[in-house]
Biotite code that builds the C-alpha atoms (Angstrom):
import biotite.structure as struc

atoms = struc.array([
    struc.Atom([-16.554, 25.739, 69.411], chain_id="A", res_id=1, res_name="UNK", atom_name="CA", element="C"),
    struc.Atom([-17.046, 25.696, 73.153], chain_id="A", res_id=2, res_name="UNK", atom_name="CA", element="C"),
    struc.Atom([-14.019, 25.520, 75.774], chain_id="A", res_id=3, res_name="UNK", atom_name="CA", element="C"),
    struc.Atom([-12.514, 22.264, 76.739], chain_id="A", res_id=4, res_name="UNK", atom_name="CA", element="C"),
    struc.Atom([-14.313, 20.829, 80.293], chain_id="A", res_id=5, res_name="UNK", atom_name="CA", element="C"),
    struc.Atom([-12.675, 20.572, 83.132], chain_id="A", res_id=6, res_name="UNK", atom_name="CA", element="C"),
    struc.Atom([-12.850, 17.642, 85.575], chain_id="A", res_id=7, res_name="UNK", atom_name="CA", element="C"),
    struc.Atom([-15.167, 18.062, 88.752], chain_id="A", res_id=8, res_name="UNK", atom_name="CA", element="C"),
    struc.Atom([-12.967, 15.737, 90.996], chain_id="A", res_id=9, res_name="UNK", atom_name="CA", element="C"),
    struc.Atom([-9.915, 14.716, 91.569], chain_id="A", res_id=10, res_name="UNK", atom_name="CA", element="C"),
    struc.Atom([-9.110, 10.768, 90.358], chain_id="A", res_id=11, res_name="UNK", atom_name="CA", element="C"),
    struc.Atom([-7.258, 10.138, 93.129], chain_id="A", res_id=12, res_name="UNK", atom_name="CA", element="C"),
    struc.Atom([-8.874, 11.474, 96.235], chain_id="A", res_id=13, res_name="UNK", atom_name="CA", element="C"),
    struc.Atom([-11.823, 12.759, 95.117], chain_id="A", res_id=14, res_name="UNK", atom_name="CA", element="C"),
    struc.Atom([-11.612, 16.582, 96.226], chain_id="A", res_id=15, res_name="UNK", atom_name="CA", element="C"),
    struc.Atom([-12.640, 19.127, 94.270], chain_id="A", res_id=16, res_name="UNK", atom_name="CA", element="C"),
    struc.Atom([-9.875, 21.566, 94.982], chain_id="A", res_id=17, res_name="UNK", atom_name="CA", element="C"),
    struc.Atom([-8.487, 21.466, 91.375], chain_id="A", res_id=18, res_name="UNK", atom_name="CA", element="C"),
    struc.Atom([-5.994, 24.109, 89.719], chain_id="A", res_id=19, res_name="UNK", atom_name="CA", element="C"),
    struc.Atom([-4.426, 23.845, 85.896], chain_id="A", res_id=20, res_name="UNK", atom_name="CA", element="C"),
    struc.Atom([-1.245, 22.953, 86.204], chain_id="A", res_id=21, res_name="UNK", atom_name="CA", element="C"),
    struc.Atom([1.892, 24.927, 84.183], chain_id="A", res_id=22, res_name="UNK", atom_name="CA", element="C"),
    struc.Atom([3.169, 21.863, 82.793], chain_id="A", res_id=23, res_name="UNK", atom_name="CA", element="C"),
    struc.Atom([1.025, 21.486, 79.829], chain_id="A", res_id=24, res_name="UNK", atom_name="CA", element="C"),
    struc.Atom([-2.415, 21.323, 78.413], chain_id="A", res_id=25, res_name="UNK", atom_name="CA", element="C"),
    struc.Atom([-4.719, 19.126, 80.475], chain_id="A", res_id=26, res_name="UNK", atom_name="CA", element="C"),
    struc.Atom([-3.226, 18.968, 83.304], chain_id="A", res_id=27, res_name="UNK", atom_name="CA", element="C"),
    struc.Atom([-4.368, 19.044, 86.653], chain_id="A", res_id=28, res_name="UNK", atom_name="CA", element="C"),
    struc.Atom([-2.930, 20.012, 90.484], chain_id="A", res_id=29, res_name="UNK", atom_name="CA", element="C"),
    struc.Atom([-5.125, 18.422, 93.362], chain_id="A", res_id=30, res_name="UNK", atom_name="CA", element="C"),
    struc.Atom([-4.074, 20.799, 96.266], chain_id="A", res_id=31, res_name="UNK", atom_name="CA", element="C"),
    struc.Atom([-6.206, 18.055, 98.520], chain_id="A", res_id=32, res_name="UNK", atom_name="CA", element="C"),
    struc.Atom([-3.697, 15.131, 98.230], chain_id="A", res_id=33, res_name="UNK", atom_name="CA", element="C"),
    struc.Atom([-0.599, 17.363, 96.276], chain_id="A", res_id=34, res_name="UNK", atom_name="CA", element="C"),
    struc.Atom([-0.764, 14.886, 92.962], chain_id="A", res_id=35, res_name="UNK", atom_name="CA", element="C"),
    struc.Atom([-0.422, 16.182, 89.511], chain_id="A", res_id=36, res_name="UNK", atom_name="CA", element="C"),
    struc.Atom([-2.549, 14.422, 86.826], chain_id="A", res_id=37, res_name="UNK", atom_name="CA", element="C"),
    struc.Atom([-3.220, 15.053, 82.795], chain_id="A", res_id=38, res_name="UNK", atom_name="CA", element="C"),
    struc.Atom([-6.545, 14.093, 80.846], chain_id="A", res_id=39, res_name="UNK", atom_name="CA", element="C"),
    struc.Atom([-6.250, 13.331, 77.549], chain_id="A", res_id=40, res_name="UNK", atom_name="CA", element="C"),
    struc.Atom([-8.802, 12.383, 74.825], chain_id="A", res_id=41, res_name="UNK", atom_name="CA", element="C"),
    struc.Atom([-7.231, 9.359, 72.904], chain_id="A", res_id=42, res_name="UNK", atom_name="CA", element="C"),
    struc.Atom([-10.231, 8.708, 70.326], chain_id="A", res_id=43, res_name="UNK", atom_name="CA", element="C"),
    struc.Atom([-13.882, 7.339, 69.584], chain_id="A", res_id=44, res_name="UNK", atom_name="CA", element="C"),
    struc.Atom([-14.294, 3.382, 69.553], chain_id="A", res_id=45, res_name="UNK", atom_name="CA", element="C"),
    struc.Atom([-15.044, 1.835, 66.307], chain_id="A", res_id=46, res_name="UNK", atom_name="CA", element="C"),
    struc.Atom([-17.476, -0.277, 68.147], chain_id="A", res_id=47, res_name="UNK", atom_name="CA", element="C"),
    struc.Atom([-19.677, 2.198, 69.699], chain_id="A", res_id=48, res_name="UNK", atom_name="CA", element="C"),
    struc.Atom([-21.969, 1.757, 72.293], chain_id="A", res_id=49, res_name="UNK", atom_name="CA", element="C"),
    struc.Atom([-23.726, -1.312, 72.841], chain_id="A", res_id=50, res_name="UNK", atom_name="CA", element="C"),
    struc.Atom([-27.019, -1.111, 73.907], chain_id="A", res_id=51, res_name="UNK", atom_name="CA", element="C"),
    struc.Atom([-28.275, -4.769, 75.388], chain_id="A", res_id=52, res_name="UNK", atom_name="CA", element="C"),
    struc.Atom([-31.909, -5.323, 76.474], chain_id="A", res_id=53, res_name="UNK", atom_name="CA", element="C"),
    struc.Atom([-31.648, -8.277, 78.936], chain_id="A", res_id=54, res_name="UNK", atom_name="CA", element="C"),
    struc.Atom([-35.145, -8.055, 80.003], chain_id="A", res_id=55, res_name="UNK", atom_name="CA", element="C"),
    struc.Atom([-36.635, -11.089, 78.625], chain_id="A", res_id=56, res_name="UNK", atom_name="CA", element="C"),
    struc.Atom([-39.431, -11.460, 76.373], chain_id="A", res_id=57, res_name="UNK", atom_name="CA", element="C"),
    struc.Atom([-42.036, -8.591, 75.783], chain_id="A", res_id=58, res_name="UNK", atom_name="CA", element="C"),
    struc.Atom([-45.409, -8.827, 76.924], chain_id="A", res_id=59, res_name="UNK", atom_name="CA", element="C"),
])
């Protein structure tokens, strides 16, 4: 199993300065703009992903 990724910006200002925080697993310090934020995975959809063509009719 590989490690867990780590975000590449910060959702709020967009800098990239970004340290784990000590407060739990997945979060997130932005020493840019001094906010603390946690990512969480909350599940698949049961829908999926919808692919739509919109292009008409084929030639």
């Amino acid at each position: 199993m590989s490690e867990r990724a780590a975000p590449f910006y910060c959702p709020y200002c967009g800098d990239e300065d970004l340290r784990p925080s000590e407060t739990g697993h997945g979060a997130w310090e932005c020493a840019a703009c001094n906010r603390a934020f946690q990512l969480k995975f909350l599940g698949l959809l049961s829908r999926g992903l919808r692919h739509d063509d919109g292009g008409g009719e084929a030639i």
